[in-house]
N, C-alpha and C positions, 0 to 999 in steps of 0.2 A: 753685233749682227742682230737684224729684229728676227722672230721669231713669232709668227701667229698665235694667239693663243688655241689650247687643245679645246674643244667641246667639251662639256658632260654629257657622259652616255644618257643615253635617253631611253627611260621605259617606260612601257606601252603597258596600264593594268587596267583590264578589263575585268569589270563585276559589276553587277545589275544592284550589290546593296551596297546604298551611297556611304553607310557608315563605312565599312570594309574598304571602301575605294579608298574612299577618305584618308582612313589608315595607313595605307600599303603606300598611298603617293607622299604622307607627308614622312614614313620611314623613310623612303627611298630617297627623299629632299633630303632630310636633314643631313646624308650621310654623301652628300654633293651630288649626286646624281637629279636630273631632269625628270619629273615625272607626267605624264601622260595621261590622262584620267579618262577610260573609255565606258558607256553606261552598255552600250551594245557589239556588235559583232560588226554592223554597218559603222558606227564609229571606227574602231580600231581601222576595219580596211581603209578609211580615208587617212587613217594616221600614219599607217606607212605607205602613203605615198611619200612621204618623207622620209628623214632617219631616223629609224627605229632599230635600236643595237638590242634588246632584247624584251619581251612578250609575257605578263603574269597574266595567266587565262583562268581564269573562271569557267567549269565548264558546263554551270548550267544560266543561260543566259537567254532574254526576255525574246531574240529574233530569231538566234538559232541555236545549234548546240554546240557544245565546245569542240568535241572532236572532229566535226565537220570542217569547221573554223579553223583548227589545227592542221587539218589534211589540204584546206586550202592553202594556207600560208605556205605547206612545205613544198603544195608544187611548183613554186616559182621561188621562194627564196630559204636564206637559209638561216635566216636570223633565230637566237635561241627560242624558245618556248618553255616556261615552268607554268606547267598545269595546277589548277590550284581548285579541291575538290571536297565534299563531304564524304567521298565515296572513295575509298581505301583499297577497296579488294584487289588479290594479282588481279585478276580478268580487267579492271581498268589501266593499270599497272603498262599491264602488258598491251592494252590497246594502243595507250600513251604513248608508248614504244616505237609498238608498228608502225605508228603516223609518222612520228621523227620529233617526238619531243624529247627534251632536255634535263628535266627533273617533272617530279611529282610531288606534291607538297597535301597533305593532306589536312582539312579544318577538324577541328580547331587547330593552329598553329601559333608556336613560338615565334615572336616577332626578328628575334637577333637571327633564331634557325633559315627564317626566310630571308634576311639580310644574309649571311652568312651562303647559302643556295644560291642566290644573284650573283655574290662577286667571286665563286667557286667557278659558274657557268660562263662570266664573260672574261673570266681569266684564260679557261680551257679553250676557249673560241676565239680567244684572242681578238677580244673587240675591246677591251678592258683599256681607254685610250683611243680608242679606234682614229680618230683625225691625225694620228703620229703614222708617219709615211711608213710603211710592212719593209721589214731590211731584208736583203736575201736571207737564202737558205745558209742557214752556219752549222748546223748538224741534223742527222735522222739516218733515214737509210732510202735507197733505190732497188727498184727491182722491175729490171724489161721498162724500163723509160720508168716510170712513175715514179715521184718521187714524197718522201714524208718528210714534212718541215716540223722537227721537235719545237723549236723557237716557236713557231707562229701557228703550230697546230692546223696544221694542213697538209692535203693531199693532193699532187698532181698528176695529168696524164701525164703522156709522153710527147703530147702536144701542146703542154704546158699550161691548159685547162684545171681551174680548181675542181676535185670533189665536191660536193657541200657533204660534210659530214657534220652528226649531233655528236655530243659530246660522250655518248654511251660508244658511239660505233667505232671513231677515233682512238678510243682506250682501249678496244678490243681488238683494233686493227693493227697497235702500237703492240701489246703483248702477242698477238698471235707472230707478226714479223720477226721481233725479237730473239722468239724461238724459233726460227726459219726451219724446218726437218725433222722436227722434234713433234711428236704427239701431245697435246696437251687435253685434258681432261677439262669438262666443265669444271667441275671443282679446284680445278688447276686457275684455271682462265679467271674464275673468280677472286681467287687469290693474289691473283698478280693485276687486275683491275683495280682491286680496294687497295692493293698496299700503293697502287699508284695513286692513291684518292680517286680514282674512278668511281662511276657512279650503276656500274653492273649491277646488278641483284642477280638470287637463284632463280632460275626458271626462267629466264630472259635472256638466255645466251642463246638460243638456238633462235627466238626470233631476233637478234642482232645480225647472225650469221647468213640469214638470209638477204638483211639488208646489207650487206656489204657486199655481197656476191651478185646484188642487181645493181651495187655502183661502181662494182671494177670487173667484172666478168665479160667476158663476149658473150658468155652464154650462162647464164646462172643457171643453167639446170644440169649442166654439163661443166661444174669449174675446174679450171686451170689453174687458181693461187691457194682458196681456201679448198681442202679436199675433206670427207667426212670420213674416218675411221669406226668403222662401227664395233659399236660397243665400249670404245675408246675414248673419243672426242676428236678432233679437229687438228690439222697440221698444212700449215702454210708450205708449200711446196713448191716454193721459186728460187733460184737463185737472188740471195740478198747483197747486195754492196756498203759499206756504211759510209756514210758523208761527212768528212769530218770536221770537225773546228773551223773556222777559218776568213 
């Protein structure tokens, strides 16, 4: 039976210094991946007009800035983002976040560390292959229509509409479900993030917490799934169903 062949994922790396580009696209070559060589911000947007499975940004760049460029990308799609920076501190960190990026990589950088950061994020996102047709749902859990695909790393409503969820928000939306009732502590959360190779850090669970509650809530300010415990941390408060094997 013929079989099409699958694509190479294709990345998008953006940076204004040609040595760096240079670098980062003939890593990502040699290790079979497509790479995508953007000098600008207006490059990249004409780049995914096509398929573009994941995004290494540079975020200081010659037309606009990075986070800008980030926050655009996230309002319409949901492809990964690894920011890639001179500038370390949480308060970027955590900007990164709020946009809906993916990971944060900061320069100088180990080369394997950033190969290793790409095929961690298209694993989780499940684009890792992306031309191989998505199988149903074979396990996760339900709750009031929505459902989570552990397989394929995704979220849906109950009208069968995908989430776009980053890879931060997904791992924290997987552990808090898990514990369905149960109060979990940030330091809890974090715990069971990293043991899942997740990519939480301190100090960025609470701005996760929000972004999850303005993509499954009717009312994020008022929730109904994630509830805040104070002085405690966070308890999912829905009835869960598990979906099993099958």
């Amino acid at each position: 039976m013929f079989r099409a062949p699958v694509r190479a994922d294709r990345i998008a790396v953006v940076d204004d210094d040609e040595g760096l580009r240079a670098s980062v696209c003939d890593l990502v070559a040699a290790d079979g991946y497509e790479a995508v060589p953007c000098r600008t911000a207006s490059e990249l947007f004409a780049a995914l007009a096509g398929p573009i499975d994941l995004v290494v940004l540079d975020l200081r760049l010659p037309d606009r800035d990075g986070f800008s460029v980030a926050a655009t990308i996230r309002a319409s799609s949901d492809v990964p983002i690894i920011m890639v920076t001179g500038r370390g501190g949480d308060l970027d960190r955590i900007m990164g976040l709020e946009i809906g990026a993916d990971d944060y990589v900061v320069k100088p950088f180990n080369a394997r560390e950033l190969l290793a950061r790409i095929k961690a994020v298209l694993r989780r996102t499940g684009r890792d292959g992306a031309a191989i047709a998505s199988p149903p749902v074979r396990h996760g859990w339900r709750f009031e229509g929505h459902e989570i695909d552990l397989d394929r790393r995704r979220l849906t409503t109950p009208d069968g509409a995908a989430v776009p969820l980053t890879v931060a928000e997904f791992d924290l939306l997987v552990a808090l479900v898990g514990a369905a009732g149960r109060v979990l502590s940030r330091d809890h959360l974090l715990d069971l993030t990293h043991r899942a190779g997740g990519d939480v850090f301190d100090r960025t669970v609470d701005v996760l917490i929000l972004r999850l509650r303005r993509k499954i809530e009717a009312d994020p300010t008022n929730p109904r799934f994630i509830r805040t415990e104070r002085g405690h941390g966070y308890v999912f408060d829905a009835p869960v169903e598990a979906i099993e094997p099958g």
